[in-house]
C-alpha positions in Angstrom: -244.4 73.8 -65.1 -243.5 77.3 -64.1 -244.8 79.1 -61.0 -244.2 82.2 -59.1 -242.6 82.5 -55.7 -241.6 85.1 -53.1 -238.4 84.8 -51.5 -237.9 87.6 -48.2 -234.0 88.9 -48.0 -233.2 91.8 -45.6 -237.2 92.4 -45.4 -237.6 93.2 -48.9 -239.6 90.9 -51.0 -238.4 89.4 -54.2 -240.5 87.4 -57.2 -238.5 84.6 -59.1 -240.6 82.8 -61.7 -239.5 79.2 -61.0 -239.6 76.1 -63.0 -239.2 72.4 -62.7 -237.6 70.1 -65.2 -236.3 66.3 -64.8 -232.0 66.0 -65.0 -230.6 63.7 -66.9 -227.3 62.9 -65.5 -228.5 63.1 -62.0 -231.8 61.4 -62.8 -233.9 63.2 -60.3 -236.5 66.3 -60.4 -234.5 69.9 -60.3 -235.7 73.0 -60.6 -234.6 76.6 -62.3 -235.1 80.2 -60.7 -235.4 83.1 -62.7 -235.3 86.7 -61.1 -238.5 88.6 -62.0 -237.1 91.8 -59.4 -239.2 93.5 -56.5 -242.7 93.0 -55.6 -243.3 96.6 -55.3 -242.4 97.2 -58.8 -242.9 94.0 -60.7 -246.4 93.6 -59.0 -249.2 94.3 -61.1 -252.8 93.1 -60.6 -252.2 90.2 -63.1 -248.9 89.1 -61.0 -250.3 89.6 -57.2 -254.0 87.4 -58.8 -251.5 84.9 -59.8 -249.4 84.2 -56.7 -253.1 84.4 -55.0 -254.2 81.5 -57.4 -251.2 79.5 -57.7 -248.6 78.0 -55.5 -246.5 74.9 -56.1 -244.2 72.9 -53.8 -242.2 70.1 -53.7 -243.4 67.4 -51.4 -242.2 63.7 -52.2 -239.4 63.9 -50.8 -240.3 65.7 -47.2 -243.4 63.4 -47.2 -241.1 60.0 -47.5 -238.7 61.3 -45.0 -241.5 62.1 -42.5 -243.1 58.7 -43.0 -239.7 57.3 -42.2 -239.0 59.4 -39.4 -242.4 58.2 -37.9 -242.4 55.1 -38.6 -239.2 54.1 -36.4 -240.8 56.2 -33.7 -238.0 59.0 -33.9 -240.7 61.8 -34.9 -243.0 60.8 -31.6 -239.1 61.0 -29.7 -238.1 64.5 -31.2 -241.8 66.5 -30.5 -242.0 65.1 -26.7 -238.7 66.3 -26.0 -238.2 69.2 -28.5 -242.3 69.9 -28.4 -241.6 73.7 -29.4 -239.3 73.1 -31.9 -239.0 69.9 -33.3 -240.5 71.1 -36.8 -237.5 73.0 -37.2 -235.4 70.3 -36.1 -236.9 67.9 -38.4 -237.2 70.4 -41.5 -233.2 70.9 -40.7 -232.5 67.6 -40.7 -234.5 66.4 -43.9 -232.5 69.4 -45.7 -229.0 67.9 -44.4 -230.5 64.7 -46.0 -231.7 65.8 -49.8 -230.2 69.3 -49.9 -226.7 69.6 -51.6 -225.6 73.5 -50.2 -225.1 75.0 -46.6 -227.7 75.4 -43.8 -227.5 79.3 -44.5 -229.4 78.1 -47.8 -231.7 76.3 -46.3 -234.9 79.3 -46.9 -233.8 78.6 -50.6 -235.0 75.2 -50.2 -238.0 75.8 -48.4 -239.0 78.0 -51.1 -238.8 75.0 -53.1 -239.8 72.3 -50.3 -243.5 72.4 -48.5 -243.6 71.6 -44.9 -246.6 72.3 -43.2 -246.1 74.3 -39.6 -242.4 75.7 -40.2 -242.0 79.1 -40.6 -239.1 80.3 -43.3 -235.8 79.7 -41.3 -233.1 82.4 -42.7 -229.2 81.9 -41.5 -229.7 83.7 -38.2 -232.4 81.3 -37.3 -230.3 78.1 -38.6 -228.0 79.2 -36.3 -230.3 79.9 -33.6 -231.9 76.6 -33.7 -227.8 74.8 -33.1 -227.4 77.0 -30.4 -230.4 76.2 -28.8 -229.4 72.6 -29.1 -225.7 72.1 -28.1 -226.8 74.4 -25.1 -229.5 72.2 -24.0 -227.8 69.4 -22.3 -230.6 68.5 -20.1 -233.2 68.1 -23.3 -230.5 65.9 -24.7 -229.7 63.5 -22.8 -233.5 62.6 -22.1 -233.6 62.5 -25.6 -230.7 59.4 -26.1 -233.2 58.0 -22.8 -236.2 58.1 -24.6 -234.7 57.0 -28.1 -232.6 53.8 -26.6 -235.7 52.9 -25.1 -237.5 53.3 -28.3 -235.7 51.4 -30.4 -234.3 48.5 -27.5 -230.3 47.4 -28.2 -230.8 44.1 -26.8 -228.8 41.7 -29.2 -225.3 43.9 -29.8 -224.5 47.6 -30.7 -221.6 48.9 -32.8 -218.9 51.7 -31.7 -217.0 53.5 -34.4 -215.4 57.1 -34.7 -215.0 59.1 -37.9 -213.5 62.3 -38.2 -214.4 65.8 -40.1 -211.8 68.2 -41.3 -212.5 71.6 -40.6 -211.7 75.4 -41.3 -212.7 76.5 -37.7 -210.5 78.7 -35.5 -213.0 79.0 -32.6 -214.1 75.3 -32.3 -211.9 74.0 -29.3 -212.5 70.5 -30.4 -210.9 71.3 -33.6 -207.4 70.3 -33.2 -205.0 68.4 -35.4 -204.2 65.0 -35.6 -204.4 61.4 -37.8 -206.9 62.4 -41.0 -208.9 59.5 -42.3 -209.7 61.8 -45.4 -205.9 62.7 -45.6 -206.6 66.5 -46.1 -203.8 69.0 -44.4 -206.6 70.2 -42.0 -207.5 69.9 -38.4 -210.5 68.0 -37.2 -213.1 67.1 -35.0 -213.8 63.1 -34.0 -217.3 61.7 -33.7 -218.0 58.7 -32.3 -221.1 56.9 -32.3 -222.8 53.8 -31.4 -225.2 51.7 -33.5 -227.8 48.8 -32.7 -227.1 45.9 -34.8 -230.9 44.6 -34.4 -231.9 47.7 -36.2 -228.5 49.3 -37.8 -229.7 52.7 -36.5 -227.3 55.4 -34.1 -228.6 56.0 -30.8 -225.7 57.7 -29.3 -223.0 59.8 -30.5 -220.3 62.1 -28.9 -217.7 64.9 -30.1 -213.7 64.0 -29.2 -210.9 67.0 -29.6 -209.4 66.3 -33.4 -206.2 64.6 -31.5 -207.7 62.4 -29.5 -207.1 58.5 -31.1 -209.6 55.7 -31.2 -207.8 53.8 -28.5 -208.9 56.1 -25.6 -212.4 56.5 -26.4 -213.2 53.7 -24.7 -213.6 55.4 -20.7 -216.0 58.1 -22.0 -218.0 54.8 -24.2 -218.5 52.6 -20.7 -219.6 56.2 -18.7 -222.0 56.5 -21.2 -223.6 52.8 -20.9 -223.6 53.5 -16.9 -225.5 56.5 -17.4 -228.0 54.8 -20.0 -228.1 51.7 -18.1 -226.9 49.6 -21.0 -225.7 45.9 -20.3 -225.5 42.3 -21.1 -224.3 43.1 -24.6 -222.2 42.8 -27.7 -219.8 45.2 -28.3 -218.3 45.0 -32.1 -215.1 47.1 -32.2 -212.4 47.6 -35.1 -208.7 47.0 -34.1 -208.0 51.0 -33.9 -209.8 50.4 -29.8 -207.4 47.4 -29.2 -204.9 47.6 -26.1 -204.7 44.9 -23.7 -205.5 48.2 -21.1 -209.0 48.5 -22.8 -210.2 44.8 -23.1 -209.0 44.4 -19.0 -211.3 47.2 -18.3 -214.3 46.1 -20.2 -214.1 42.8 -19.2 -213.6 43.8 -15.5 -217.0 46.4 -15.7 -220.3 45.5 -14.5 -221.9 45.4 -17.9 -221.3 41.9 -18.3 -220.0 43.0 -22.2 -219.1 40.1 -24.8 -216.5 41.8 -27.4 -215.4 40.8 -30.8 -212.8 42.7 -31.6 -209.8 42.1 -34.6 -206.0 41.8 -33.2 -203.2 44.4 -34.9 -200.9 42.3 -36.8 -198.3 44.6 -34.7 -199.0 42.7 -31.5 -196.6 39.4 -30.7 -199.9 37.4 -29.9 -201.6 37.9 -32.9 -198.2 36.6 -34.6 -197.9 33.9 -32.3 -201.3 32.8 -33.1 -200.6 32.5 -36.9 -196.8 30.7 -36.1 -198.8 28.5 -34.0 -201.7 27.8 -36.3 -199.7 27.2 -39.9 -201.9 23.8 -40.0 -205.1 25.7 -40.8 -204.9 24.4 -44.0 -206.6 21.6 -43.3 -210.2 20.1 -44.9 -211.9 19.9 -41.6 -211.3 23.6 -41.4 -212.8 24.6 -44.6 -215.8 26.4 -44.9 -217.7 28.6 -47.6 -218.6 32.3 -47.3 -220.5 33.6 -50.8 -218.1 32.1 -53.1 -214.7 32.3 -50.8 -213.1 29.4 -49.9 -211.7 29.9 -46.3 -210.1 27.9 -43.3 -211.0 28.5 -40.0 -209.6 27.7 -36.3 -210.7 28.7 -32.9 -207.8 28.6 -30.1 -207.6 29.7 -26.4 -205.6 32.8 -25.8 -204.7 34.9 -22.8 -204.3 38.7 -22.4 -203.4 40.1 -18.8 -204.6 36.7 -17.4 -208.3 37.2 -18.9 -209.0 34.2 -21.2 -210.8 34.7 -24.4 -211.0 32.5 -27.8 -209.3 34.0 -30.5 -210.6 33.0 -33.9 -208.5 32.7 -37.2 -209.3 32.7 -40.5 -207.1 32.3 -43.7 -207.6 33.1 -47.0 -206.5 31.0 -49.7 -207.4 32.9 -52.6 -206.1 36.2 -51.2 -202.6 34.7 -50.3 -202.0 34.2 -53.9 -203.5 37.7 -55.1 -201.1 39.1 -51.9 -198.1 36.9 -53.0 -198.7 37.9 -57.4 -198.7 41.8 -56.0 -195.8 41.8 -54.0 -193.9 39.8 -56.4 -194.8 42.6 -59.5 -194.0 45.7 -57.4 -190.8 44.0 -56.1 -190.0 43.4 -59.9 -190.9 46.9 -60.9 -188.4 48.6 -58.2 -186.1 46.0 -59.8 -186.1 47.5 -63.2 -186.2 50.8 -61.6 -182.7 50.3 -60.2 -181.0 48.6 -62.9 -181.2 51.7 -64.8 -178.5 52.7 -62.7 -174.8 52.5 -62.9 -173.9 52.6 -58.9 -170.2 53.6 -58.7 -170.9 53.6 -54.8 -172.7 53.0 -51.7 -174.2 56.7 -51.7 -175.4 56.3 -55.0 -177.0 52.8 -54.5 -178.6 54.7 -51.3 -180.2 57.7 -52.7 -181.5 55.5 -55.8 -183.3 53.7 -53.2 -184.7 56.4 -51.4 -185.9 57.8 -54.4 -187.6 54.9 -56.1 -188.4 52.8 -53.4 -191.6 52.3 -50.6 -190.7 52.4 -47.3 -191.7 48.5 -47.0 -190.0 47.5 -49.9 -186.5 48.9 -49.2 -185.3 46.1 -47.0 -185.2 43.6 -49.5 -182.0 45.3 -51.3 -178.5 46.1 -50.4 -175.1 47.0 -52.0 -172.2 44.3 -52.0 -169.4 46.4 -53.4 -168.4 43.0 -55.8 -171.3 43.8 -58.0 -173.2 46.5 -59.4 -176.2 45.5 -57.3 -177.3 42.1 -55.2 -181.1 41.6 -54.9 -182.1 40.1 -51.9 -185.3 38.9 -51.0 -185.9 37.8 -47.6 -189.2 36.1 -48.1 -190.8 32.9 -47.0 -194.4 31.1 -48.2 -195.6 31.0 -45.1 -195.3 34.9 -43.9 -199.0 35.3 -46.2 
């Protein structure tokens, strides 16, 4: 079906004859523009009694994402604290969520999108409305209030950071440091907290692009003193763990639980596992989906705080570990008996040539023979 619109650039009106069509390979509803030129001179009486007569907007997908936004009370949250506003925040925020180009496009797609009581946002406005936003801290904060109220984290929340790369030369959060998405660029780090009753965010903050995970964690308990936030949960990966961190959430006023995974790096976790090698026993067994693992739950002690640590073993990924290691150890080995090493240099620059970082230690050079492979490996290290 093919319908004429109006878009506005610079004040001047333009007419694009617009159709919609269903995509194959993306299987969803799409739609083609085609430039019909000025209104002024492309509109005769027949035109201007047609764009009277007929205009047709997508509305599916705005109408679901409404529906969802008001049924977990987030649309009531935005208008009370955003009440002049808010239909540009939410009309902003469904485009983030279906469009595919940059919020300078986003009149493009309201040519394209209805959404009754928003006005045509063009880039200035975009950028308007972000302004208006980041400057309002006040609005802000009584929105996180009003939302953790709404939707109640009593039985645990989740705390995570992510990064995004970035281009930016005025952003002073934009610095470099470690990339999750390995690109060469600077970043920023978000991190944000989830409520595992309902898997939604209902907190988030910016960190400089250098900052690491580890020493997030005074900003995270300020934040649940402001917002009142205690007896819970706390699920953490092992990028927060330092013995500094657990003391001081264990030693708040929260009254925090924590489950959080040990670095193999640390001498406890290894201590725990040289300790435990009997977990491969029956009584420890237990199904998960279609794994077979071993369980044990032991006492352990960091800066004189006790906790339980809980291990688990894998029987089934030991052997894939064990198959893996074995075929790359055997690959380097063919690598290097290519070679015809007539001394220690040459032995050493085929290694650090061919070989992995991890996998260099299990060769060496015995001037006796061409090569000696060594493999310093035991069962029980998997």
């Amino acid at each position: 079906m093919a319908y004429t619109v109006e878009r506005k650039v610079n004040g001047n009106i333009y007419l694009y004859e617009t159709e919609s069509y269903w995509d194959k390979e993306k299987k969803q509803p799409r739609q083609r523009s085609k430039y019909l030129g000025p209104k002024e001179k492309a509109g005769t009486q027949k035109i201007r009694k047609a764009l009277r007569q007929l205009v047709s907007k997508s509305y599916g997908d705005i109408f679901f994402l409404e529906e969802i936004s008001k049924s977990i009370g987030l649309y009531d949250v935005i208008k009370e604290c955003y009440p002049d506003i808010y239909k540009e925040i939410l009309m902003s925020s469904f485009y983030e969520i279906i469009g595919e180009s940059k919020n300078y496009l986003l009149h493009h797609f309201q040519d394209e999108h209805h959404f009754q009581g928003v006005k045509t946002m063009y880039s200035s406005d975009v950028s308007q409305l972000h302004q208006t936003l980041g400057d309002d801290e006040q609005s802000k904060l009584e929105f996180t209030k009003k939302w953790i109220e709404k939707i109640n984290p009593q039985n645990g929340i989740y705390y995570d950071i992510t990064s995004f790369s970035s281009y930016s030369t005025k952003n002073e959060f934009v610095e470099w440091g470690y990339n999750r998405d390995r690109e060469n660029l600077p970043q920023i780090n978000l991190g944000m907290v989830c409520c595992k009753k309902t898997a939604l965010p209902f907190f988030y903050n910016v960190f400089p692009g250098s900052i690491v995970d580890v020493k997030t964690i005074t900003n995270f308990l300020k934040f649940l003193e402001i917002y009142k936030l205690q007896d819970m949960l706390l699920v953490l990966d092992k990028g927060f763990f330092s013995a500094s961190n657990i003391c001081e959430l264990i030693e708040s006023d929260r009254n925090m639980s924590l489950i959080i995974p040990l670095p193999f790096t640390l001498n406890l976790a290894k201590e725990l596992i040289t300790n435990n090698i009997d977990i491969k026993n029956p009584q420890n067994m237990f199904q998960y989906n279609e794994e077979i693992l071993f369980h044990k739950s032991v006492p352990a002690t960091i800066k004189g705080h006790d906790f339980t640590a809980h291990i688990f073993f894998n029987e089934k990924a030991e052997v894939d570990q064990r198959h893996l290691f074995y075929s790359k150890l055997m690959s380097y080995e063919a690598k290097i008996k290519k070679n015809n090493f007539k001394n220690q240099k040459g032995f050493d620059d085929c290694v650090n040539q061919e070989i992995t970082e991890g996998y260099k230690k299990y060769w060496s050079w015995v001037e006796s023979v061409d090569l000696l492979f060594m493999l310093n490996f035991c069962t029980n290290q998997f």
